[in-house]
C-alpha positions in Angstrom: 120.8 -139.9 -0.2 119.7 -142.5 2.5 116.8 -141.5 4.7 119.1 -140.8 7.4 120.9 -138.4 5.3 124.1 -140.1 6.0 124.5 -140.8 1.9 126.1 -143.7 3.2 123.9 -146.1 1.3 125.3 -144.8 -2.0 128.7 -146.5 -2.3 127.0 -149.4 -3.0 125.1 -148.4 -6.1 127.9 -146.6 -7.5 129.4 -148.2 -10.4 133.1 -149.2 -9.7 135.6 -148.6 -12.4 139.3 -149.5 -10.5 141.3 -149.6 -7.1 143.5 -147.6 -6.2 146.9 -149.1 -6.1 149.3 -146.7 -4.8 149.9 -142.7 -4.6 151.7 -139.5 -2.9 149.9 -137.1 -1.2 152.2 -134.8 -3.8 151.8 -136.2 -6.9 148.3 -138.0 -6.5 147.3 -141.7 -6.8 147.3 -144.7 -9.3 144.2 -146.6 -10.1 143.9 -149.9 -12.0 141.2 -150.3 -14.2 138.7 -153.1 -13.7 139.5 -155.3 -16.6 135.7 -155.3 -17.7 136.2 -151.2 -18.6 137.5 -150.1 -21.7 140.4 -147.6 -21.6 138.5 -145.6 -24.6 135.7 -144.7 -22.6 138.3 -143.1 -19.6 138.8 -139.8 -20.7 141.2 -137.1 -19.2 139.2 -134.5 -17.4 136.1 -137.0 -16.0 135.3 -136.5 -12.3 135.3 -139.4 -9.8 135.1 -140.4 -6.5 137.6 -142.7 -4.6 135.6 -144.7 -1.2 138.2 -144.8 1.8 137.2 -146.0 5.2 136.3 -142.7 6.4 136.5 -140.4 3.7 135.4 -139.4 0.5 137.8 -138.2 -2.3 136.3 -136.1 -5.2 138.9 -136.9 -7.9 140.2 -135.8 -11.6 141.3 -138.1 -14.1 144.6 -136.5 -15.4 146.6 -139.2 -17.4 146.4 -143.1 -18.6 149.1 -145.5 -19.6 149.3 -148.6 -20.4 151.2 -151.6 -18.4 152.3 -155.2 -18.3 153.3 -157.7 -15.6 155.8 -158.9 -17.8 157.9 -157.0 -20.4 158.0 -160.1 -22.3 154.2 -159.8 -22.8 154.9 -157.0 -25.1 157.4 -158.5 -27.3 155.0 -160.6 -28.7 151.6 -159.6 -28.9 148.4 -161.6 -30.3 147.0 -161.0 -33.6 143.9 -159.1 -34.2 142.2 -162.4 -34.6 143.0 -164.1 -31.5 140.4 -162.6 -29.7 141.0 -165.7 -26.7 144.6 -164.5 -25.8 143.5 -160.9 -25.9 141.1 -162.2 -23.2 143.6 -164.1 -21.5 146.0 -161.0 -21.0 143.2 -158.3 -20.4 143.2 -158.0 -16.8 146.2 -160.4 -15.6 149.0 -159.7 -17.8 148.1 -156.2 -19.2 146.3 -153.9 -17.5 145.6 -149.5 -17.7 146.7 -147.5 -14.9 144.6 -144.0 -14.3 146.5 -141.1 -12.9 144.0 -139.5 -10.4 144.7 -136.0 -8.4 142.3 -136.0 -5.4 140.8 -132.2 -5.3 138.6 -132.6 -2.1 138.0 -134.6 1.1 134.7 -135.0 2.6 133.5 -137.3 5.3 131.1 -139.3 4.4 127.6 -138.0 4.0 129.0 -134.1 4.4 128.8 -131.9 1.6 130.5 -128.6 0.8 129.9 -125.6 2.3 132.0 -122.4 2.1 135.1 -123.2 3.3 136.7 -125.8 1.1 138.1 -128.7 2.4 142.1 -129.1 1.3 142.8 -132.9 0.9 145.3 -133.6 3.8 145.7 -137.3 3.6 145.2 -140.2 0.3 143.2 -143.3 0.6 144.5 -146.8 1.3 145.3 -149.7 -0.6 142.3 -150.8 -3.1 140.1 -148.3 -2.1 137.4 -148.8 -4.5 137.2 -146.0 -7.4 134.0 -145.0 -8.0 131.9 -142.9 -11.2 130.4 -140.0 -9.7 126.4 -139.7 -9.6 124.3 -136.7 -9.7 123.8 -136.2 -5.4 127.9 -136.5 -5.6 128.0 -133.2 -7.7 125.2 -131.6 -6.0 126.9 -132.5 -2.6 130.6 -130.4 -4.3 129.5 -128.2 -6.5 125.7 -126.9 -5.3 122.5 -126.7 -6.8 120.8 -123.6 -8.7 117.4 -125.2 -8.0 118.2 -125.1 -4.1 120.3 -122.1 -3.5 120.4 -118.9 -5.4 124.3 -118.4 -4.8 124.5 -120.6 -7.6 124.8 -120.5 -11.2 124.3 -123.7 -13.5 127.7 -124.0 -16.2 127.6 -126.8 -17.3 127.7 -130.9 -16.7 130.7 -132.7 -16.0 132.3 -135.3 -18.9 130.1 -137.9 -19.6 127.1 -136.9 -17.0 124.3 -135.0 -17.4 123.9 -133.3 -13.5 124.6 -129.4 -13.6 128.1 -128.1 -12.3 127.5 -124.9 -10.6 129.5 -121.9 -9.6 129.3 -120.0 -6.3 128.4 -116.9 -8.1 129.0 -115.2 -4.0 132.7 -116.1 -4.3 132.6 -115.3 -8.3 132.3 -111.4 -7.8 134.9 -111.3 -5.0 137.6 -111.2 -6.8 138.5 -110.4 -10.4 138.1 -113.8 -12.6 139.3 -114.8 -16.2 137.8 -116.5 -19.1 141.1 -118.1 -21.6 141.1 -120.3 -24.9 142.8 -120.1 -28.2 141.2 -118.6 -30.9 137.8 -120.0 -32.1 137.2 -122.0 -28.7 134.2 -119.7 -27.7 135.4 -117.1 -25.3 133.0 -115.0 -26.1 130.2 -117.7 -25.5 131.3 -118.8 -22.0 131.5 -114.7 -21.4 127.9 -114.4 -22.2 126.9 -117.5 -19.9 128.4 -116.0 -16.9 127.2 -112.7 -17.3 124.1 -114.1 -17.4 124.4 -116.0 -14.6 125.5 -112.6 -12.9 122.3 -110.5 -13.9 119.7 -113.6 -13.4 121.3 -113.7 -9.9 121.5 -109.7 -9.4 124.9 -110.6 -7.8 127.1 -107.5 -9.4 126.1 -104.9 -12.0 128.5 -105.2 -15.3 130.1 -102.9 -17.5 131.1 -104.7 -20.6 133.2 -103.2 -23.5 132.2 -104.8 -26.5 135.1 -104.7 -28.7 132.8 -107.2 -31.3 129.2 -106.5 -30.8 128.8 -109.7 -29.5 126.9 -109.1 -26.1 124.5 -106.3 -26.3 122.4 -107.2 -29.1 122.4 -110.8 -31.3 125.6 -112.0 -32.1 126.4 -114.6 -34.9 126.3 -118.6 -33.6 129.4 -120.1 -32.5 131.4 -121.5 -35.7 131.4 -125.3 -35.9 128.1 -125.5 -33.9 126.9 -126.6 -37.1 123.5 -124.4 -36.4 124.1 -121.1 -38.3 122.3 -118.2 -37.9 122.4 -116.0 -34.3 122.1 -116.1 -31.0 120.4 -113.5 -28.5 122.5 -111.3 -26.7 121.8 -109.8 -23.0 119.4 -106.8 -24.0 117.3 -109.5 -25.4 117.1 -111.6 -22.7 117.0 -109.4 -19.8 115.3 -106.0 -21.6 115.5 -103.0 -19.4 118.0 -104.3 -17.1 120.4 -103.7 -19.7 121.3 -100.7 -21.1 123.2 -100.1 -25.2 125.8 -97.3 -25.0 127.2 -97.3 -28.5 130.3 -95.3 -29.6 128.6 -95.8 -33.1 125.3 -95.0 -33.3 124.4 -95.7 -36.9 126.1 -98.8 -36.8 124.0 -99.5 -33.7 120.8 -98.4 -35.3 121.7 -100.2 -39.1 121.7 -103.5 -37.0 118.3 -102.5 -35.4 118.6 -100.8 -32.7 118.2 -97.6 -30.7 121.3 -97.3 -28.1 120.0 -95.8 -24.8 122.8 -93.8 -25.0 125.6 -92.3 -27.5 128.9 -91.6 -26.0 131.3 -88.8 -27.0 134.3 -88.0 -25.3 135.8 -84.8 -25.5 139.7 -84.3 -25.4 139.9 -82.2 -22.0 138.7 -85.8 -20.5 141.6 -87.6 -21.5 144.4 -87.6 -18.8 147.9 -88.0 -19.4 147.9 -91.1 -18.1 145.5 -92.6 -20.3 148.1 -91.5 -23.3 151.1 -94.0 -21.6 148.6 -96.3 -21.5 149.4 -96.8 -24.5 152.6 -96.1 -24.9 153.2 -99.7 -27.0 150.3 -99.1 -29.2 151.3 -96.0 -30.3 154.9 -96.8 -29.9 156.1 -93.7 -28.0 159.5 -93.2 -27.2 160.1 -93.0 -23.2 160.9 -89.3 -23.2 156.5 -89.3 -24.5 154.8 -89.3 -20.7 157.8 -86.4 -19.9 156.8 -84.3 -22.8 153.0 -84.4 -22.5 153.4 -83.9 -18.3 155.3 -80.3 -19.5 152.1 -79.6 -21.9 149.8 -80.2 -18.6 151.6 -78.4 -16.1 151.1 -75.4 -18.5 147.5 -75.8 -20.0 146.1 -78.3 -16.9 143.0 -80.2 -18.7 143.2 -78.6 -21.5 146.4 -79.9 -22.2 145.3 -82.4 -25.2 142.8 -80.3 -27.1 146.3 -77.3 -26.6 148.6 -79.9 -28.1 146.5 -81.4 -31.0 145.6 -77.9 -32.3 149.2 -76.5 -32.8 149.8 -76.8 -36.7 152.7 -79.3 -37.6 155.1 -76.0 -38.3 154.7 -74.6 -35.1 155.4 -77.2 -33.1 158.7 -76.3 -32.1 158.3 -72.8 -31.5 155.4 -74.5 -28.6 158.4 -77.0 -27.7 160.8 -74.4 -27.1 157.9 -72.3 -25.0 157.0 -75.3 -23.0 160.8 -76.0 -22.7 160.2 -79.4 -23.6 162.4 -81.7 -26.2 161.3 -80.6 -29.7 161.9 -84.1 -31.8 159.9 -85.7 -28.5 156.8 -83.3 -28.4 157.0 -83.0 -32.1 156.5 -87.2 -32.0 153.9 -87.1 -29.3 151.8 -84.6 -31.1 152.0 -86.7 -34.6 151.4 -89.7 -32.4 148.4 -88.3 -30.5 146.8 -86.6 -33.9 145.6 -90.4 -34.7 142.6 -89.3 -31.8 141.1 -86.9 -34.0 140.0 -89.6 -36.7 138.1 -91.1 -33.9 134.6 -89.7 -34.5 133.5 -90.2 -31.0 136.6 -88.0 -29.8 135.3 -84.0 -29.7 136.7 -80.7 -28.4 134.1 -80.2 -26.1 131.0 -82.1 -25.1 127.6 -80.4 -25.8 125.5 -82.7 -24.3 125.6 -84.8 -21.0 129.3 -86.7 -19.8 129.1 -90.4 -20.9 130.6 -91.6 -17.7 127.9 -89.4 -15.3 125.6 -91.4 -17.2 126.7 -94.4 -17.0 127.4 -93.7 -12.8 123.4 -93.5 -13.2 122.5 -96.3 -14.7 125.5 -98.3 -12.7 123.7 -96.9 -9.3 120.5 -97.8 -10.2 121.3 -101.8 -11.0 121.1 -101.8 -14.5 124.2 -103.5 -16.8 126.5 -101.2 -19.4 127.4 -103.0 -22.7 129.4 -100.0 -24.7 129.4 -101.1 -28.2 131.9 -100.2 -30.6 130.2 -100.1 -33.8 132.7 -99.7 -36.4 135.3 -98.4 -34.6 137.5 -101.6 -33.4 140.7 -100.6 -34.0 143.2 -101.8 -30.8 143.7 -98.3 -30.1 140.0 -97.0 -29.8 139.4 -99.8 -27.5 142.3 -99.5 -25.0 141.6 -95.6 -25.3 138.4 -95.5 -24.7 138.6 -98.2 -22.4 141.0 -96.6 -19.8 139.4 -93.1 -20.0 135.9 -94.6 -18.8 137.3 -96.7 -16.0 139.6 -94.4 -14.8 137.3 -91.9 -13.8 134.5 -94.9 -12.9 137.2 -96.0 -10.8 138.0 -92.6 -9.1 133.7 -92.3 -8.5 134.3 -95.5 -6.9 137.1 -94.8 -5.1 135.0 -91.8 -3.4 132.2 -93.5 -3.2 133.1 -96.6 -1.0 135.1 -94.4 1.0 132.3 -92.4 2.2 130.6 -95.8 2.9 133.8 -97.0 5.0 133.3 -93.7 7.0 129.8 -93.6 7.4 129.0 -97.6 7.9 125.6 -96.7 6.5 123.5 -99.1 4.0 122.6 -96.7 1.8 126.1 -95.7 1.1 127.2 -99.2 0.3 128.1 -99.2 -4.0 126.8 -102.1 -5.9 129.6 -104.4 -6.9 130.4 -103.6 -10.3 132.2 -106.2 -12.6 134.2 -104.8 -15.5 134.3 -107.0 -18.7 137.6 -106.3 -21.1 138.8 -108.7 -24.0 142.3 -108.9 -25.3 143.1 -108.1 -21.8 146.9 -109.0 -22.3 146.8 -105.5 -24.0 145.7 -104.0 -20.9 147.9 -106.2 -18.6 150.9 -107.5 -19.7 154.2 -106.6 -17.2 154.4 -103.2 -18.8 151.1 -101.8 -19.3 149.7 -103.3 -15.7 151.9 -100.6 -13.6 150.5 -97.9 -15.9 146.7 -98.7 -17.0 143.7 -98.6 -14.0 142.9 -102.2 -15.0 146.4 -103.3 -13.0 145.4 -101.2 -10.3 141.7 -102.8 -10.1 143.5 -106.4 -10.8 145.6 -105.7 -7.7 142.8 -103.8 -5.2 141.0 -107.5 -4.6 137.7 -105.3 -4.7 138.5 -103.1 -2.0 136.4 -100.7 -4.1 133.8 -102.6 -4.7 135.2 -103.0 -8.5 136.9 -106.3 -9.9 137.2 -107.3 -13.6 136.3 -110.2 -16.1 139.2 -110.6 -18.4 138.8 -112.3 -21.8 141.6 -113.5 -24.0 143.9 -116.2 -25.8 146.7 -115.4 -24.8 147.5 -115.4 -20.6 151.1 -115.8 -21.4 151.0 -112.3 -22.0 149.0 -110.9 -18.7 151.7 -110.1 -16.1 152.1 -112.8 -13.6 151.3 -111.1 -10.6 147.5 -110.4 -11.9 147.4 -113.7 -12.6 148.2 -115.6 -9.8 145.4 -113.1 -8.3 142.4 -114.2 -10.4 140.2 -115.5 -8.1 138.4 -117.9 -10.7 139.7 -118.7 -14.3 137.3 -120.6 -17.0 139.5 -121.8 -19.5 139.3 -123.6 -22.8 141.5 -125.3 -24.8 144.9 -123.9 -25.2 147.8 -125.6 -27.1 150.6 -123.2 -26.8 152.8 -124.4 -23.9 153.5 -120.6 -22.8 149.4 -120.3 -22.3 148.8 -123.5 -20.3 151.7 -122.3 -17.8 150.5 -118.5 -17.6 146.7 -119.8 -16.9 148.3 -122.8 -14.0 150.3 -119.5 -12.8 149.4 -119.9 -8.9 147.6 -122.8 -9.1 149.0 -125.7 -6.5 149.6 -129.3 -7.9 149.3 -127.7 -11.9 150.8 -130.8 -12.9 147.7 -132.8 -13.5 145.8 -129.9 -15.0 148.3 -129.2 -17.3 147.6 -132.5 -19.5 144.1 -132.2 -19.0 144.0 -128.4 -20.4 145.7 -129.5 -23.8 143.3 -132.5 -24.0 139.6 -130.3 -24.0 137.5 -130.5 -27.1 138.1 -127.4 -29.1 134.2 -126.4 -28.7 132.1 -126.6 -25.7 134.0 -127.8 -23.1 136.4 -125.9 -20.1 137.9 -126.2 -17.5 136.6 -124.4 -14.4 138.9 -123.9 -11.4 139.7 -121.3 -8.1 138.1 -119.5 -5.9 133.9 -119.6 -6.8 134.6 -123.8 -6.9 135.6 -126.2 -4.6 137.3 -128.2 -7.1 139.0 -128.3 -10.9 136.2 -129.9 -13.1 135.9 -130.0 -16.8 132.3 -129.4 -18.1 130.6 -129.7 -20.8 129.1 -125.8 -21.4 125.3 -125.8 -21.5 123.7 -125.0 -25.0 123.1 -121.3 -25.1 119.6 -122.2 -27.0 116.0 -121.9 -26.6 116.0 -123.5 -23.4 118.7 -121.2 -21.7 116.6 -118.3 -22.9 113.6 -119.4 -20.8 115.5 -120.4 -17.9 117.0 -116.8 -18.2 113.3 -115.1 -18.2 113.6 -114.2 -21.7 112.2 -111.0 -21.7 112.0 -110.4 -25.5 109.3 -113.2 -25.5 107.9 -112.1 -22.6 108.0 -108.4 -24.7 106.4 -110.4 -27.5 103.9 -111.8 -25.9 102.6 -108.9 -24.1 102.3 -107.1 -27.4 100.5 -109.8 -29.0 98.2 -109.5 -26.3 97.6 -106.5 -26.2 96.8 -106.5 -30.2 94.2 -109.0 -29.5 91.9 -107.2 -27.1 92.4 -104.0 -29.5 91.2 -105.7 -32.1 88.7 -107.7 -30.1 88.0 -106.0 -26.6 89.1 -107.2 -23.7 
């Protein structure tokens, strides 16, 4: 940045790489490469910036090729040895063109604030194309150091200056995190939840399908390291609370949950039951069969159902003047629950989801473990029962806020955190679970969701098109690349840049909480993030070590 502030000064220690050469506003613009570069080290994905007259363009690399003058050229091309006529055709008589999509327009010297800036023209002729330098990202994308709206992710290909996202326009709207198996979802998950509780920005309710967040989790295979990483109790202590659906698998890996969660069957709605209709595979007369058993028993409808014996469940169809073979199914269906040891009759000690309305009011984060119990259809059960009624809390709490227009009134922004979320959304289940009603509510109740899977072709378009932000790794099925570009405007680019990420630690980051697509290079969840986190466990350490000392040795 010139002393003036202008950043003027800049262009002319950047390090050219091409000129443009020609372009659509539509499809984007060509670039020839300087002769002195080497098409290896252009790599799909890498961030630039193209120098007009009165304009900067922040720019994505999205394809290469390579060309000739003269067709001709190519019919008869030098030997490896001939290193002199490889020379003489570098440059003149073969050259690379670089596909480049322009992503944002700033004059010069201006940087990003929140409005983004759409890019509404292209550059001339042989506008020089420039590499990008650390002020050129801080300028787009933010700094953490400066500005606590921001959240560090990552650096950009080939650069080591931090790519932030707006963590402000993160939470206000529901976001998604996609990549194939093995990619490390689950990594990029705990790096922006940590970026949300470092930032106090929303309070999170994770379900942890996996253990993977609460306490350690196991190192991301092929980081070569081995052994485990910290999860969020670690780092941020008390601000996180265990609720475990398994307590002795909780406590055999060390710890004490905060709280152990039972639900009892009169808490289980009928339309938590079609929920999950395809993972229990009920026929379509099911959600008419179990609405009969309510209108009779009311809550109690479940705990009525389950504790007819198998023989008598058609004398209670007949009573109930439902279908027999369909409430006979249903009931056999539905009997699965009672294997479920955090499933009881009746709760003897305090509701789960009160609790967890406590802790959520007071700031602190939910991760509900699962212990031992992840099969699909303890998670989605459990899963919709708990955010159904935290949604209907929410619901009534937000509207007493709209009425009142008092502070105090005002719910923290809670961010719910669900993997295999094509389970929970795909075009069937999204008109009948409560995570397509939060997908669809934009967070007019203060609730939005974090969705984690590897396979968006399955999430229903509609939700998907309304994720405000989606970090996405690499994905090689055709079907996924479209169903994560569902929405987005010139995809055409991004699609070839998507199938060309490194299968570990790199993503591509695009929507609402950035001003622009960029691929980054993840930071290394390590012993480095933990301090920059506040680490409380060494903190924790510390302090007891401390303490130890003056008991042994006085103050």
């Amino acid at each position: 940045m010139d002393a003036d502030g202008s950043g003027n000064g800049r262009a002319g220690r950047r390090s050219e790489i091409g000129v443009v050469t020609k372009g659509t506003l539509t499809e984007g613009v060509e670039m020839k490469l300087n002769s002195d570069r080497s098409v290896e080290d252009v790599k799909a994905g890498k961030f630039v910036v193209i120098e007009g007259f009165k304009n900067e363009f922040f720019s994505m690399i999205t394809d290469l090729s390579l060309d000739a003058t003269n067709p001709e050229i190519l019919l008869y091309p030098p030997h490896d040895g001939d290193q002199l006529l490889h020379s003489v055709l570098n440059g003149s008589s073969t050259y690379v063109t670089v596909s480049l999509r322009p992503m944002l327009m700033l004059e010069k010297g201006e940087r990003v604030e929140d409005d983004h800036r759409p890019v509404k023209t292209i550059p001339s002729h042989f506008s020089k194309v420039v590499e990008a330098e650390e002020e050129d990202v801080s300028r787009v994308f933010g700094s953490e150091a400066r500005d606590a709206r921001y959240f560090n992710m990552g650096t950009p290909l080939d650069m080591e200056t931090p790519v932030c996202v707006n963590l402000n326009r993160f939470v206000e709207r529901s976001n998604g995190i996609f990549g194939k198996t093995g990619t490390g979802k689950s990594f990029l998950t705990r790096l922006v939840l940590c970026g949300l509780i470092k930032q106090k920005k929303a309070v999170n309710l994770i379900y942890d399908m996996h253990n993977e967040y609460g306490f350690q989790a196991m190192q991301e295979s092929g980081s070569g390291k081995g052994g485990f990483v910290k999860g969020l109790k670690q780092l941020f202590g008390n601000q996180v609370a265990l609720f475990s659906l398994d307590p002795e698998s909780t406590r055999k890996r060390g710890q004490q949950p905060d709280h152990e969660v039972y639900i009892s069957c009169d808490q289980v709605a009928v339309e938590d039951v079609i929920a999950l209709q395809d993972e229990l595979q009920l026929n379509p007369t099911a959600a008419e069969s179990a609405y009969l058993v309510y209108a009779m028993y009311k809550n109690r409808w479940l705990r009525q159902l389950l504790s007819v014996d198998g023989p008598d469940i058609e004398q209670f169809a007949e009573d109930l003047g439902a279908n027999k073979s369909s409430l006979s199914a249903l009931h056999r269906k539905l009997k699965r629950f009672e294997s479920f040891p955090f499933m009881v009759e009746r709760l003897d000690g305090s509701d789960a989801v009160d609790t967890m309305m406590d802790y959520i009011d007071r700031g602190i984060h939910i991760v509900l473990e699962f212990g031992r119990q992840t099969s699909m259809l303890a998670y989605l059960l459990v899963a919709n029962i708990i955010s159904r009624r935290i949604h209907e809390k929410y619901v009534r709490k937000s509207e007493r806020f709209y009425a009142t227009q008092h502070p105090k009134d005002q719910p923290r922004h809670l961010v719910i955190t669900i993997e295999e979320a094509h389970k929970f959304l795909n075009p069937t289940a999204v008109k009948q679970t409560i995570f397509g009603t939060i997908a669809r509510e934009m967070r007019k109740y203060y609730v939005s969701l974090l969705v984690v899977d590897q396979r968006p072709s399955g999430i229903d378009e509609e939700v998907l098109s309304q994720l405000g932000t989606k970090i996405t790794a690499l994905l090689n099925d055709e079907k996924d690349i479209q169903g994560v570009l569902t929405g987005v405007s010139n995809a055409a680019g991004l699609r070839s840049v998507l199938a060309s990420l490194d299968s570990k630690q790199q993503a591509l980051v695009f929507g609402h909480a950035v001003p622009m697509p960029v691929v980054v290079r993840t930071r290394d969840y390590d012993e480095a993030f933990y301090r920059a986190m506040g680490d409380v466990d060494d903190e924790e350490k510390a302090a007891q070590g401390k303490a130890a000392a003056a008991a042994v040795f006085g103050d």
